[in-house]
C-alpha positions, 0 to 999 in steps of 0.5 A: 508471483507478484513484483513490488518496486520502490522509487524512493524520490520525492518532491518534497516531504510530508509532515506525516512521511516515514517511509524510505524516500529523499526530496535530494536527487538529481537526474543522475542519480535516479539514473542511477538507481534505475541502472541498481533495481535492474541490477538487483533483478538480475542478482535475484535470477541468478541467487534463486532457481524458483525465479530463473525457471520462469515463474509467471509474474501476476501483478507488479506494483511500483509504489514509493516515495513517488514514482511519477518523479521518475523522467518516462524515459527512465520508468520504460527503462526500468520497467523493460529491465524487470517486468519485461523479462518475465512472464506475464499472466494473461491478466497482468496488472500493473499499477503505478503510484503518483502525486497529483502535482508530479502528474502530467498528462504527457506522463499519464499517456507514456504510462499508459503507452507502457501497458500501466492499466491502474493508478493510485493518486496519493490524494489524501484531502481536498482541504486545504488547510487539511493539506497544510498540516499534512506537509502536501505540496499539493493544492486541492485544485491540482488534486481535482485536475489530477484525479479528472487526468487519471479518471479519463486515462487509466482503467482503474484509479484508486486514491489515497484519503488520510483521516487525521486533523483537521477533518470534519465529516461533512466536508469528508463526505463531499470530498469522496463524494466528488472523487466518486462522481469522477469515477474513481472506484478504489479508495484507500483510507488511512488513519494517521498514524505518529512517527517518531522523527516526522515533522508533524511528530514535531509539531505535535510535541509543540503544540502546533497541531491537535490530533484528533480524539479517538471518538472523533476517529471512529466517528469519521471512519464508520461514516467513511465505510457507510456512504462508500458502501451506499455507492457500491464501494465496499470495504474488502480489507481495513483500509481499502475500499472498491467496486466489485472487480476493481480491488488492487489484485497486488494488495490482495496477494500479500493478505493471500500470503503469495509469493511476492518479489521486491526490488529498491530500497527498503523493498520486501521480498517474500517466498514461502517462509523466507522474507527479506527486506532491502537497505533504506538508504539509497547510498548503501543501496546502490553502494552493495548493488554497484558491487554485485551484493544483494542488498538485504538488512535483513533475512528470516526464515519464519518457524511454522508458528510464525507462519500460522500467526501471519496467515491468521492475522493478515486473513482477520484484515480481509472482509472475507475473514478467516475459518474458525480452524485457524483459530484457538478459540480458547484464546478469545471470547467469540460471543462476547466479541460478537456482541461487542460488534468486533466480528461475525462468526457466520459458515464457520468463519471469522470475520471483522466488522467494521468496528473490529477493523478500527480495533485491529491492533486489540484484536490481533493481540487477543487472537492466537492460532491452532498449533496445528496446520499447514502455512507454506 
């Protein structure tokens, strides 16, 4: 199984961020909420008898908000109380999320001390005026001195690199390019999405900001997918791209559809057909944990064609693809999609280009699974 844990802290807030994090709190408070997530671990063994027999635990992923806020003192602790009373597989990963402005050298070694082997560095441009709009407290030199940091400290680094305003592709390009020559061997890269309540959405609506034509989007996207794949970083999934044997081994196992814990705030959890997501709101988080409840918002038990259309649509996300059998085929047009250059049918699978990955939402829509099979 596999363990997600969330710190919702941050230093500050990016125009473009919706996820479950605050830029209020104290040390307190974070030791506070690190005293909850072990809480919630043990609620967890002592709710589910899958859990207590000891199941081995592959990867964990602390992700966020921003973990590297987190004092070490309190990421060893909170590491202690959950992974350290599990069983580890013997090639256990463990990654780590931080900002390039939260990360130390003293904190990347501390990390390294407690058996962190991958970081990710929410980078997302070496541009300046790229980062303005972005909201990042982050100058593009302390990105660069970050990245050198984690290149020369952990065995795996990945970074993050958002497409949206503001960016032109040669200096896309270079910007990888560096990040490459740096060694790092994983990149995720995400098209800006618009959330409603976000300060960009905001700026947006005022004018302040243009985002970028659809075309425009395309165009920096399939250049992104040619020149990594020219220094051997190849795209195995519609955002992430790695080196052969430096894929995030986490990541994968949701597209695989395996078991997975998640402990924190606005955390998911999910085992066979039972998925769970926490309360987003620190307050009400530590508020149920600090009284002996789970802190679930919501629970569901997916019906079997629900499940099928989970496998379907989260294997279509994978480079490898899906078998022919998953599909109902009358549900889409396999020759005319080929020939508009969404996906290859090749050894009775599916598989998306690059082109049917930008596209994913109008494939997802068209695709529809065999009524028949097995999805656990």
């Amino acid at each position: 199984m596999g363990l997600y844990i969330h710190v919702p802290f941050c230093g500050s807030i990016c125009s473009y961020c919706h996820f479950s994090r605050t830029a209020d709190h104290q040390s307190v408070v974070r030791s506070r909420y690190v005293d909850a997530v072990i809480r919630e671990f043990e609620l967890r063994l002592r709710d589910c008898p899958t859990l207590r027999k000891g199941r081995t635990l592959q990867t964990t992923y602390v992700g966020g908000g921003t973990p590297s806020e987190l004092e070490p003192e309190l990421m060893e602790r909170l590491l202690q109380g959950t992974v350290g009373r599990l069983r580890l597989a013997d090639d256990f990963e463990l990654t780590c999320e931080a900002n390039p402005e939260s990360l130390s050298e003293e904190m990347a070694q501390s990390w390294r001390a407690m058996g962190v082997g991958r970081i990710s560095l929410g980078v997302q441009s070496l541009d300046e005026k790229v980062l303005q709009i972005l909201g990042r407290a982050c100058q593009p030199e302390t990105a660069r001195k970050a990245l050198r940091l984690a290149c020369n400290t952990f065995e795996r680094v990945s970074a993050d690199w958002i497409i949206g305003p503001g960016l032109h592709l040669d200096a896309l390009l270079a910007e990888l390019s560096e990040a490459v020559d740096l060694g790092v061997e994983h990149f995720s890269l995400y098209i800006l999405e618009l959330h409603q309540g976000t300060k960009l959405a905001e700026n947006v609506h005022l004018g302040k900001v243009d985002l970028p034509k659809d075309e425009h989007t395309e165009v920096l996207y399939l250049a992104v997918v040619e020149y990594l794949a020219g220094r051997g970083i190849r795209q195995y999934e519609v955002s992430n791209f790695a080196r052969p044997g430096a894929e995030s081994r986490h990541n994968r196992n949701y597209w695989l559809r395996k078991p997975y814990l998640g402990l924190g705030p606005a955390a998911h959890g999910c085992y066979g057909p039972r998925r769970y997501a926490n309360h987003g709101d620190l307050g009400q988080y530590l508020e149920m944990v600090e009284s002996d409840r789970l802190p679930e918002s919501m629970i569901d038990q997916l019906e079997l064609p629900a499940r099928l259309l989970e496998r379907l649509i989260l294997g279509l996300r994978t480079s490898r693809g899906v078998p022919l059998a998953w599909l109902d085929e009358k549900s889409l047009d396999l020759a005319a999609g080929n020939k508009a250059g969404l996906w290859l049918v090749e050894d009775g699978f599916i598989k998306l280009t690059s082109r049917g990955f930008l596209l994913l939402d109008s494939v997802e829509d068209m695709v529809r699974p065999a009524c028949s099979g097995n999805a656990h």
